[in-house]
N, CA, C and O of each residue as an XYZ file, in Angstrom:
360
protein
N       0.812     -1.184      0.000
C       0.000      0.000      0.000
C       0.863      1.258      0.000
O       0.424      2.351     -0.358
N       2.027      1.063      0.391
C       2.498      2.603      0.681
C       3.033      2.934     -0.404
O       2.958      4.065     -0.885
N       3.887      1.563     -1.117
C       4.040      1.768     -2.442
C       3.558      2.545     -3.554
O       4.097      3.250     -4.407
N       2.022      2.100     -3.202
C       1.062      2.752     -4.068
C       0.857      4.416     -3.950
O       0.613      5.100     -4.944
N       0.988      4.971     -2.605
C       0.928      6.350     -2.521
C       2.103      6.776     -2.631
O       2.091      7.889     -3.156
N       3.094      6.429     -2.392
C       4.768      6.949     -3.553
C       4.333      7.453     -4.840
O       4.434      8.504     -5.473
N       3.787      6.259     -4.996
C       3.531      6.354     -6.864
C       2.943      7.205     -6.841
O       3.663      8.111     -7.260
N       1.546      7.761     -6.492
C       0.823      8.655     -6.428
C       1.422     10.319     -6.322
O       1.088     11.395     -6.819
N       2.286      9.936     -5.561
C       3.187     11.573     -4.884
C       4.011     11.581     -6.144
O       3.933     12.463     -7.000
N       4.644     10.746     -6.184
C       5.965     10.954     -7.688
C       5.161     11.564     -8.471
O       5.418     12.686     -8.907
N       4.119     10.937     -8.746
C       2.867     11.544    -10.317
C       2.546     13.078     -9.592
O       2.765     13.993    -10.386
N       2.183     13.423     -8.559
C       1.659     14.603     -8.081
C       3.299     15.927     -8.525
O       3.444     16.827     -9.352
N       3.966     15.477     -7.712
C       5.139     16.012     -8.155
C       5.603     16.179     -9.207
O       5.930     17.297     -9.605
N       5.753     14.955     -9.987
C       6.308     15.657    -11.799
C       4.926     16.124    -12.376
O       4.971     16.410    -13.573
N       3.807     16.247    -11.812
C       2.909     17.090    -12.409
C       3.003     18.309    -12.234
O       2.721     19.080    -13.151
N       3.347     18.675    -11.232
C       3.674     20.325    -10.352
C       4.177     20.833    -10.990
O       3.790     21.846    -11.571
N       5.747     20.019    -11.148
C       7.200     20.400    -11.701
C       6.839     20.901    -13.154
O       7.137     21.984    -13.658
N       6.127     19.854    -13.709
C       6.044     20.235    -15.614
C       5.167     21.338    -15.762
O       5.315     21.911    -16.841
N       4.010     21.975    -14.769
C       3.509     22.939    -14.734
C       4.624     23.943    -14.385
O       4.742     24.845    -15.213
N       5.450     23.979    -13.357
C       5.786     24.839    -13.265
C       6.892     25.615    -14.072
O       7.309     26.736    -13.782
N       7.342     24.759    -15.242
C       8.086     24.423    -16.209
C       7.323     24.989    -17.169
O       7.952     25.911    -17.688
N       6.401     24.868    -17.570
C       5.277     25.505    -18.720
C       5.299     26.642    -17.960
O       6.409     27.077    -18.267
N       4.901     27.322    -17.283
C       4.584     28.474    -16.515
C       5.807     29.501    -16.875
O       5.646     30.681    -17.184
N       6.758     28.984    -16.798
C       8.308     29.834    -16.659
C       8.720     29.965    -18.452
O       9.303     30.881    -19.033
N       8.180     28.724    -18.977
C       8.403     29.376    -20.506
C       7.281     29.914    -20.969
O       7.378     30.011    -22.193
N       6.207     30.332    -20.556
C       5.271     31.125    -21.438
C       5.576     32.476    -21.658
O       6.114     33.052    -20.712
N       5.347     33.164    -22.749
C       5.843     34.235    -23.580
C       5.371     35.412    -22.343
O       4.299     35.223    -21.769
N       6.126     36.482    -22.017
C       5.865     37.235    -21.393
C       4.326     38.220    -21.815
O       3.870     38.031    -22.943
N       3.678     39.118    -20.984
C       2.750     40.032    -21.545
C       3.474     41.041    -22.197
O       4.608     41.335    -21.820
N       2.783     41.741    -23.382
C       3.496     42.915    -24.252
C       3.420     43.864    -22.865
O       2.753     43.667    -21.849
N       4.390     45.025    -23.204
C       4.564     46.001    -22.748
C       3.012     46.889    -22.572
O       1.971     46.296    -22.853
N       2.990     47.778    -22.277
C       1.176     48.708    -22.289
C       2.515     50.081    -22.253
O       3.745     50.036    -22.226
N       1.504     51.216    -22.271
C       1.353     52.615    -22.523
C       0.216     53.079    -21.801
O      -0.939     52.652    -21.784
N       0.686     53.908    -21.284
C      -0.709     54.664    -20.990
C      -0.277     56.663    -20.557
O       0.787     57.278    -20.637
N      -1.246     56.969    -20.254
C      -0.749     58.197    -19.645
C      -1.128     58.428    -18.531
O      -1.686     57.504    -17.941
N      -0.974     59.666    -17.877
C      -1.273     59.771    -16.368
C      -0.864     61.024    -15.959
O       0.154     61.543    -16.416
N      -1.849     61.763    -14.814
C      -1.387     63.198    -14.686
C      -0.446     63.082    -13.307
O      -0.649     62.361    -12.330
N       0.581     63.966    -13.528
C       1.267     64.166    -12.143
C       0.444     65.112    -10.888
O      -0.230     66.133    -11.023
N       0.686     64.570    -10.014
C      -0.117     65.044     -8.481
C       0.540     65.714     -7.959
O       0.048     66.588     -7.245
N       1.544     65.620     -8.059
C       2.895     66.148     -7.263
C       4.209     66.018     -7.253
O       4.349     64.916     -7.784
N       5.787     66.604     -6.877
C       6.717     66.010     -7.063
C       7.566     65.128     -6.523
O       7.813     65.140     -5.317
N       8.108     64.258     -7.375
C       8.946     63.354     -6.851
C       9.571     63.419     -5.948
O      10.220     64.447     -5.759
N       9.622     62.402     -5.079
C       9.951     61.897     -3.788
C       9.945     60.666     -3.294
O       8.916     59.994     -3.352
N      11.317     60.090     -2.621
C      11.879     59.149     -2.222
C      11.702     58.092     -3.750
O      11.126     57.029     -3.516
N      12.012     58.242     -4.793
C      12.479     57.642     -5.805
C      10.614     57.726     -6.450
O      10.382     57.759     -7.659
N       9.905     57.740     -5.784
C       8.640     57.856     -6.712
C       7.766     58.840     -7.196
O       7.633     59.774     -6.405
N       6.997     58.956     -8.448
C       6.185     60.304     -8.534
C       4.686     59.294     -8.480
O       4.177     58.245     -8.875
N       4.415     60.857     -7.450
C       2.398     60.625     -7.583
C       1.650     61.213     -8.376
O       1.496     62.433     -8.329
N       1.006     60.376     -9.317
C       0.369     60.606    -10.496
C      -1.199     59.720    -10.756
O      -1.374     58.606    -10.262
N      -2.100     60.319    -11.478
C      -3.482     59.625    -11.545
C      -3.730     58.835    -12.377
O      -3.295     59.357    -13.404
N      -4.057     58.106    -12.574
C      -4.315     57.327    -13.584
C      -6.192     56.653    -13.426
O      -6.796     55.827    -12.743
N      -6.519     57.718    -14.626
C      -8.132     57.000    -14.678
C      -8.819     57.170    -13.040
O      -9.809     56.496    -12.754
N      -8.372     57.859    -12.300
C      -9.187     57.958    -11.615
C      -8.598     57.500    -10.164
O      -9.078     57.963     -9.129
N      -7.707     56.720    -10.159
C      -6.796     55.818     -9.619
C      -5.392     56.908     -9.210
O      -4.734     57.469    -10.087
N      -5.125     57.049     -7.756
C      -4.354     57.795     -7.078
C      -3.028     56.744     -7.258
O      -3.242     55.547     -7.067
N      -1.691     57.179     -7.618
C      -0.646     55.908     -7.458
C       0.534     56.394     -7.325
O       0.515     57.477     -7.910
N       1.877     56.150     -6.748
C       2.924     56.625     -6.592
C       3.432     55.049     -7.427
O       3.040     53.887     -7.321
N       4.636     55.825     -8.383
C       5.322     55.091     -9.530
C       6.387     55.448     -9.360
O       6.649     56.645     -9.243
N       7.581     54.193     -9.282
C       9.118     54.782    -10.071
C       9.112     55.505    -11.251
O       8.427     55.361    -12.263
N      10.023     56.348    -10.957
C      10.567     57.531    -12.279
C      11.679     56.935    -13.048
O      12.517     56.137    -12.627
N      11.579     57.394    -14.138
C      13.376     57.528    -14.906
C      13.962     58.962    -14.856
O      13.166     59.859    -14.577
N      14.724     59.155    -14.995
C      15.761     60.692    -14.730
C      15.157     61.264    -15.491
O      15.416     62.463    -15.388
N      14.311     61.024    -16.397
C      13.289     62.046    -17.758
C      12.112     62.579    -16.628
O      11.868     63.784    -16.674
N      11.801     62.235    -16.205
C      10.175     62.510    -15.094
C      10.954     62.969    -13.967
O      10.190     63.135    -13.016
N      12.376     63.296    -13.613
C      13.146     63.532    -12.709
C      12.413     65.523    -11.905
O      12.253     65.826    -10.723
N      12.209     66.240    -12.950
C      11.502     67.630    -13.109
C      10.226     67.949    -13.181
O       9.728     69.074    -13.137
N       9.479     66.466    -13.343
C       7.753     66.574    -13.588
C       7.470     67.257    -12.086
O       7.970     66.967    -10.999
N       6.358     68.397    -12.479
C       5.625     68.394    -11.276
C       4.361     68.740    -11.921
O       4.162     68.817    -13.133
N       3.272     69.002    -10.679
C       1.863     69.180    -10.421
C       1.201     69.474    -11.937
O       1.667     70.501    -12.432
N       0.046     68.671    -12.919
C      -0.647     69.081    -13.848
C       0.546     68.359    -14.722
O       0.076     67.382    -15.306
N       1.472     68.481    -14.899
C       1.836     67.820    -15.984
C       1.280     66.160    -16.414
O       1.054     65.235    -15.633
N       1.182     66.171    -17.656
C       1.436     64.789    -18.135
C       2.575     63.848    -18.319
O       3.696     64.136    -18.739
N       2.079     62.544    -17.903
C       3.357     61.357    -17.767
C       3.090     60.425    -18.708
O       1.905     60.094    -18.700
N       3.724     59.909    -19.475
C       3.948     58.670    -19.808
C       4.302     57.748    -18.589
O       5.040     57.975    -17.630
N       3.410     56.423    -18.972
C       3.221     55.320    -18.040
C       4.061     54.036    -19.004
O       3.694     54.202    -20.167
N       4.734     53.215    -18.948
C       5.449     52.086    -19.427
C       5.209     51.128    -18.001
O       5.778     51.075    -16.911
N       3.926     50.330    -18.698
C       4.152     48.889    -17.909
C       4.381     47.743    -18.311
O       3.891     47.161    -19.279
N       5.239     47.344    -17.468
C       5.356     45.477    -17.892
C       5.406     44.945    -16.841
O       6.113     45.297    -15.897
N       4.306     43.596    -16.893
C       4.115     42.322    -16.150
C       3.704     43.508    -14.994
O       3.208     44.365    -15.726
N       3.633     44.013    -13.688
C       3.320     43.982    -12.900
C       3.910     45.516    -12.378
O       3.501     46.143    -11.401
N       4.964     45.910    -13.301
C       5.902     47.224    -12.852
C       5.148     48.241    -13.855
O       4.803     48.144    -15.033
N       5.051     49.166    -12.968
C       4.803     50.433    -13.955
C       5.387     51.155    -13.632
O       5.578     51.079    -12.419
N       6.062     52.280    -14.301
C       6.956     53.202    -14.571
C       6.553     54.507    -15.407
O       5.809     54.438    -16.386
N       7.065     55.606    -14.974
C       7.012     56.565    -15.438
C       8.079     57.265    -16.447
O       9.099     57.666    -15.887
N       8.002     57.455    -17.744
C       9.093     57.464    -18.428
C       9.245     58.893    -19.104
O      10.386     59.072    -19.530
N       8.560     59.726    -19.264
C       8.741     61.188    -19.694
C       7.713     62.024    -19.076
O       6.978     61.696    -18.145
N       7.738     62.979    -19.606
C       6.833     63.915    -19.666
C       6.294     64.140    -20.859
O       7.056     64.128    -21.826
N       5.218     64.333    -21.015
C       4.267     64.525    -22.419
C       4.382     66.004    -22.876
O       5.160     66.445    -23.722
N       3.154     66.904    -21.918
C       2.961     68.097    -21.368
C       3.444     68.127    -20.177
O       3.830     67.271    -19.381
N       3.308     70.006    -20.181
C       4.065     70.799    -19.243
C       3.322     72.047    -18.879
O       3.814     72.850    -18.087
């Protein structure tokens, strides 16, 4: 009998494994765009900016380094990071 639930666990396990194996090669999500107004200026590495309605503090690049209040941002997200990458308007 115990034999039998080995077997069972081995199968549970290289099932996990090959999922988690498919998981790690699937093609990443494309990049997005969006825009977003600045709230205020940068501080402690992030700017606060709106998006749709949505209050959010984002990492900057040294381009959004000068954004302040009313300006427009470019938004660059991927997978889960969003970022602020220029200024639009001023």
């Amino acid at each position: 009998m115990s034999h039998d639930r080995d077997t069972y666990r081995a199968r549970d396990a290289g099932q996990t494994l090959a999922q988690a194996l498919a998981n790690s090669l699937a093609p990443p999500t494309a990049p997005g765009f969006d825009w977003a107004t600045c709230t205020g200026t940068p501080a402690n590495k992030l700017l606060p900016v709106t998006l749709q309605d949505t209050a959010m503090n984002v990492p900057y690049t040294t381009n959004c380094a000068a954004a302040k209040t009313g300006d427009r941002i470019l938004l660059l997200t991927v997978g889960h990071l969003t970022t602020a990458i220029a200024i639009l308007t001023q």
